[in-house]
C-alpha positions as CSV (number, residue, x, y, z in Angstrom):
1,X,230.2,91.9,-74.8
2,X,232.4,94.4,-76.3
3,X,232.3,94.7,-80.2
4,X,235.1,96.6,-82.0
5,X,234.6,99.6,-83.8
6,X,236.7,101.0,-86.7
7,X,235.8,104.6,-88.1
8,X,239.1,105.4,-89.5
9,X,240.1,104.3,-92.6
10,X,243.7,104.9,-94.3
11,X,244.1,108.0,-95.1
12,X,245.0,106.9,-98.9
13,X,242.2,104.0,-100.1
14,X,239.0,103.3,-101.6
15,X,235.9,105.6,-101.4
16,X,233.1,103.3,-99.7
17,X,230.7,105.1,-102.4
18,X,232.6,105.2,-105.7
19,X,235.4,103.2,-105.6
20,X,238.1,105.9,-106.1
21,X,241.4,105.3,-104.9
22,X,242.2,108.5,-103.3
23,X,243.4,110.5,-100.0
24,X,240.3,109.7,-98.1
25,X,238.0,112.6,-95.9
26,X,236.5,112.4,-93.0
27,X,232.6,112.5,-93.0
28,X,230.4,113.1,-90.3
29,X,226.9,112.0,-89.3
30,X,224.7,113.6,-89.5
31,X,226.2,116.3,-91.2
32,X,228.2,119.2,-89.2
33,X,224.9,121.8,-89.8
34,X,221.9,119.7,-88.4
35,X,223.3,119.1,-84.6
36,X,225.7,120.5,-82.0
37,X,229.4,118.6,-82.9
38,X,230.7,116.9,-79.4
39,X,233.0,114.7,-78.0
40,X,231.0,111.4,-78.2
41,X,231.5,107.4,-77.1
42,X,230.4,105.4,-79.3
43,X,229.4,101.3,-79.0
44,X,228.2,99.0,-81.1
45,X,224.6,98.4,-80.7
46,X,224.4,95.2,-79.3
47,X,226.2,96.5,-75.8
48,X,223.0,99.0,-75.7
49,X,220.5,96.9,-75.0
50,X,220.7,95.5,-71.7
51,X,218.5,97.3,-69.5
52,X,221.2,100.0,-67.9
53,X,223.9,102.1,-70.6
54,X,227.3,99.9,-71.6
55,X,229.6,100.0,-68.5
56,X,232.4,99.4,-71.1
57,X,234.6,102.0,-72.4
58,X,233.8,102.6,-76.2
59,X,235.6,104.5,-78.7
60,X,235.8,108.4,-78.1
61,X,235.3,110.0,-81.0
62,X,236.0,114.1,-81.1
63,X,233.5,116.6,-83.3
64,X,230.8,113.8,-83.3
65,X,230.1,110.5,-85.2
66,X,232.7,110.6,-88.2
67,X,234.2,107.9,-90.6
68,X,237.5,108.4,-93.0
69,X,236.1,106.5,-95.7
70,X,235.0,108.7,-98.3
71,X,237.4,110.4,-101.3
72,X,236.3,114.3,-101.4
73,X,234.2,114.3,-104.4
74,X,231.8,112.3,-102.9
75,X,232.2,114.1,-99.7
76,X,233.0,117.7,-100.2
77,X,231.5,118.2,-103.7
78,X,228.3,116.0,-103.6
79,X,227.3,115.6,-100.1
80,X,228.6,118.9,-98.9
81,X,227.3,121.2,-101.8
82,X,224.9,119.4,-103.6
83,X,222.5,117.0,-101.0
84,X,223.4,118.0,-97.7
85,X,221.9,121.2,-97.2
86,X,218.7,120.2,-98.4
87,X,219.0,117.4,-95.8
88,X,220.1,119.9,-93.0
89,X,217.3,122.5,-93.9
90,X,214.7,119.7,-93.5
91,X,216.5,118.6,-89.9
92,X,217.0,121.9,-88.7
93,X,213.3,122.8,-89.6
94,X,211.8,119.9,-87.5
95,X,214.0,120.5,-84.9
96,X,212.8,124.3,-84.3
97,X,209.4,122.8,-84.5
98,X,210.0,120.1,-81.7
99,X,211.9,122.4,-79.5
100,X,209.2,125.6,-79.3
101,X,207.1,125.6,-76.6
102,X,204.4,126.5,-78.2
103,X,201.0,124.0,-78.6
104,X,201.9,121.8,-82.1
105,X,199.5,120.9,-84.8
106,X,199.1,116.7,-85.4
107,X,201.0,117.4,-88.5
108,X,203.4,120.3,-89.5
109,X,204.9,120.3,-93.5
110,X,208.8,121.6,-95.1
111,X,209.1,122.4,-97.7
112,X,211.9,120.4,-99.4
113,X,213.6,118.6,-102.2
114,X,213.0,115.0,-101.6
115,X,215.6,113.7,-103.6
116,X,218.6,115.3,-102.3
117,X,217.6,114.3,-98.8
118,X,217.6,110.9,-99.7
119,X,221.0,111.0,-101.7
120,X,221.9,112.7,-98.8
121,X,220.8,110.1,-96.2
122,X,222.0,107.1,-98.1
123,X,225.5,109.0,-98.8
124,X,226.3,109.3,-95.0
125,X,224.9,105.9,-94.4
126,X,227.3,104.5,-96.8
127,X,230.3,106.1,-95.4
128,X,229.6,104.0,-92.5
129,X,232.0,101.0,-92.1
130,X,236.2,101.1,-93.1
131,X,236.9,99.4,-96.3
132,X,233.6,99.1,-97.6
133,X,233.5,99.6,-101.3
134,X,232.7,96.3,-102.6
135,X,229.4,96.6,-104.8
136,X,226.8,93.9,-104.5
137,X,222.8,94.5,-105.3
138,X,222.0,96.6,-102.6
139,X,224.8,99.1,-102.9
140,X,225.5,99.3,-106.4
141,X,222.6,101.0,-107.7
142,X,223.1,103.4,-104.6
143,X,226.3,104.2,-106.1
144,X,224.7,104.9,-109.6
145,X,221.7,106.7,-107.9
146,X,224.4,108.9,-105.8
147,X,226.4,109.8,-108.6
148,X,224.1,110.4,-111.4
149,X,221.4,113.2,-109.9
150,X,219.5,112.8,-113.5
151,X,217.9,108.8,-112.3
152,X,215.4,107.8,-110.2
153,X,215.7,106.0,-106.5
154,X,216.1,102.3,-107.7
155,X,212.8,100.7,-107.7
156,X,214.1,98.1,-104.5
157,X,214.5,100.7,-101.9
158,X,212.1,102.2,-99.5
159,X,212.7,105.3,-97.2
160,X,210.5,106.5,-94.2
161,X,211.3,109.1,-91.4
162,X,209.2,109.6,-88.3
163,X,210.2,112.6,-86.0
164,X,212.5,111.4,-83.0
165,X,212.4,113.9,-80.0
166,X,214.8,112.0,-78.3
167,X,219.0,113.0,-77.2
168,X,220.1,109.6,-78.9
169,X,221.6,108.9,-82.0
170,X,222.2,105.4,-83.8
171,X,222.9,104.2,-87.0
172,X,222.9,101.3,-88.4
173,X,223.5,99.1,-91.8
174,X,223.3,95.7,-93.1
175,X,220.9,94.8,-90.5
176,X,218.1,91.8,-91.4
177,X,214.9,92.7,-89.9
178,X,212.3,89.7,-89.2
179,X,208.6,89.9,-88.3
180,X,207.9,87.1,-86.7
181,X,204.3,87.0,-87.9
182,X,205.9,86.6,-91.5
183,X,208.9,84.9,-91.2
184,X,210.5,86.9,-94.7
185,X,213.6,89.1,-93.2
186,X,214.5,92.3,-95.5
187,X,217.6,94.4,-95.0
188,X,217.3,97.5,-93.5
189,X,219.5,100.5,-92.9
190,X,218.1,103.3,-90.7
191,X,219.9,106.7,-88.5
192,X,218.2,108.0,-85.9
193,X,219.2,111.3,-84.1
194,X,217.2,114.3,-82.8
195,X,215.1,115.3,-84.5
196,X,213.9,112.8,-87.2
197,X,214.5,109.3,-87.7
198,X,215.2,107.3,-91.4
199,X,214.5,103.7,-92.3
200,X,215.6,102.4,-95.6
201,X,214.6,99.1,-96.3
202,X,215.9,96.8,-99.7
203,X,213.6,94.4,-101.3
204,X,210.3,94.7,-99.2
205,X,208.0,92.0,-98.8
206,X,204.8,93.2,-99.5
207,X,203.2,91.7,-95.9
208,X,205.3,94.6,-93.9
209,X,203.6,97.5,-93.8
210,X,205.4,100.0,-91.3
211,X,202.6,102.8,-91.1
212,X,205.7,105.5,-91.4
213,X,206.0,108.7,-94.1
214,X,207.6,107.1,-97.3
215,X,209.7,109.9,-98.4
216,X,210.6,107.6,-101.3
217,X,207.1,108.1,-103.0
218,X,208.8,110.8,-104.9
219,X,211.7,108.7,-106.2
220,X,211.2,109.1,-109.5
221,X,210.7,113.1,-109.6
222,X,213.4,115.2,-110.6
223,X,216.5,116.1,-108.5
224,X,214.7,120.1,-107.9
225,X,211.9,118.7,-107.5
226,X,210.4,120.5,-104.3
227,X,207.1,119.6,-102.3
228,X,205.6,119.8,-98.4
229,X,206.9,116.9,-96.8
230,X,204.5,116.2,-94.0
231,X,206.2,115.6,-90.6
232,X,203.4,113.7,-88.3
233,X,204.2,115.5,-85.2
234,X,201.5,112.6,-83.1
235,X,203.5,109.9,-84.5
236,X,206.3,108.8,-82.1
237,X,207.5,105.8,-82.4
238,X,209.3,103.7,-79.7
239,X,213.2,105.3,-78.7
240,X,214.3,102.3,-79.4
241,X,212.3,101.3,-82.3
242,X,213.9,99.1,-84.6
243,X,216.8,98.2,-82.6
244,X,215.4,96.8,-79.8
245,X,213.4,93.4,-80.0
246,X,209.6,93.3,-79.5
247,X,207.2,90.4,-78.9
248,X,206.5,90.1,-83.0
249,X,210.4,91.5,-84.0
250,X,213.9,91.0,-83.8
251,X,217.1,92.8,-85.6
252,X,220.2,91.0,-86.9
253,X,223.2,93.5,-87.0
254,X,226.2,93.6,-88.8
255,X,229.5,95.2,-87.9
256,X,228.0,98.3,-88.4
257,X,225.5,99.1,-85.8
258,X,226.4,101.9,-83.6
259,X,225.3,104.1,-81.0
260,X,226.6,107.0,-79.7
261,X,226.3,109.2,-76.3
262,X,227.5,112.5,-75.3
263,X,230.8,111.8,-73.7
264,X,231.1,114.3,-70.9
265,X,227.5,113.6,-69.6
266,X,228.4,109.9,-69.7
267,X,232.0,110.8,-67.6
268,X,229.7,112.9,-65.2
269,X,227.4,109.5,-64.3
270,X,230.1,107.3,-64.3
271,X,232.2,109.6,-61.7
């Protein structure tokens, strides 16, 4: 099955985050500084998990996974100099822990400022998706949260990351997770790449428990606020864990589901 994927919006339209009308930028993720930019084929996710990779062409995209949908305030000003390279410092410092060859503790820490990862993270997140402004109870208070650096993460949202040593990168939104032991879906959003994985779920039932890192716990700290984030280097989930369904979970996706591969290694197999 072959689902269509958009990742260009007009170049004059709505920012997805704050509802500008503007010319719109291109943002990529993850951002530019946390991984090497390549030509990449992306699919939605559903044509990924059959037991071999799609055999149908997806959508080239050049310098990595990128969508026009954001005005350049949101992109340029606040992601790009204000929560991005927190976010890219706390990447890149995994990843130089993941790719030594040296023997690894069980648990390494960064030092980092968890609230401008996680403006960060849900910022590229909502980028994802053309024409995607409109504000319901889930993406409202992001856009307050994104905007306003002086509140705390809205009381509804949970965010976990797990280290992800694998060459794969999804991401995903508007999905409905369901535990079939509890029969309660929540929404979930999550972005995978190497070298650290993101869950943020909306509304969680109190019977999930996921067993991950909540970077969230310090939601309500200050925007500076800076800590050791512990990085469980023992824990290593699934590849791929949501995504994929298991004997007590399954994943409803929106449009918005995608999964990416390097494009020349793909042309190389396929040849």
């Amino acid at each position: 099955m072959s689902i269509r994927i958009g990742t260009r919006g007009r170049k004059f339209g709505q920012c997805n985050i704050c509802g500008e009308i503007s010319k719109l930028t291109e943002d990529h993720t993850p951002p530019k500084g946390c991984i090497k930019i390549k030509t990449v084929e992306l699919h939605h996710i559903i044509e990924n998990l059959g037991a071999a990779p799609p055999k149908s062409r997806g959508l080239h995209s050049q310098n990595g996974v990128k969508y026009r949908t954001l005005c350049s305030r949101c992109n340029n000003q606040l992601l790009g100099k204000e929560y991005d390279p927190s976010f890219i410092n706390f990447v890149n410092t995994v990843g130089n822990f993941l790719k030594t060859e040296l023997h690894l503790p069980s648990v390494m820490y960064v030092t980092a400022k968890p609230q401008r990862i996680m403006r960060s993270l849900l910022g590229h997140l909502c980028a994802q998706g053309v024409d995607r402004y409109d504000k319901g109870a889930i993406t409202e208070p992001i856009k307050q949260y994104f905007l306003n650096p002086s509140i705390p993460l809205p009381a509804n949202i949970k965010i976990y990351y797990w280290p992800f040593p694998y060459k794969y990168h999804v991401m995903a939104r508007d999905c409905a997770l369901v535990d079939l032991r509890i029969h309660e879906p929540i929404s979930i959003w999550f972005l995978k790449f190497f070298p650290i994985a993101f869950l943020v779920t909306f509304d969680e039932k109190g019977k999930y428990s996921f067993r991950l890192t909540e970077l969230s716990k310090w939601g309500e700290e200050s925007i500076d606020f800076e800590t050791e984030l512990p990085v469980f280097l023992g824990k290593i989930l699934p590849q791929f864990w949501p995504e994929a369904p298991t004997p007590t979970t399954l994943l409803l996706y929106g449009q918005e589901a995608i999964v990416s591969f390097d494009w020349k290694k793909r042309k190389r197999k396929k040849s």
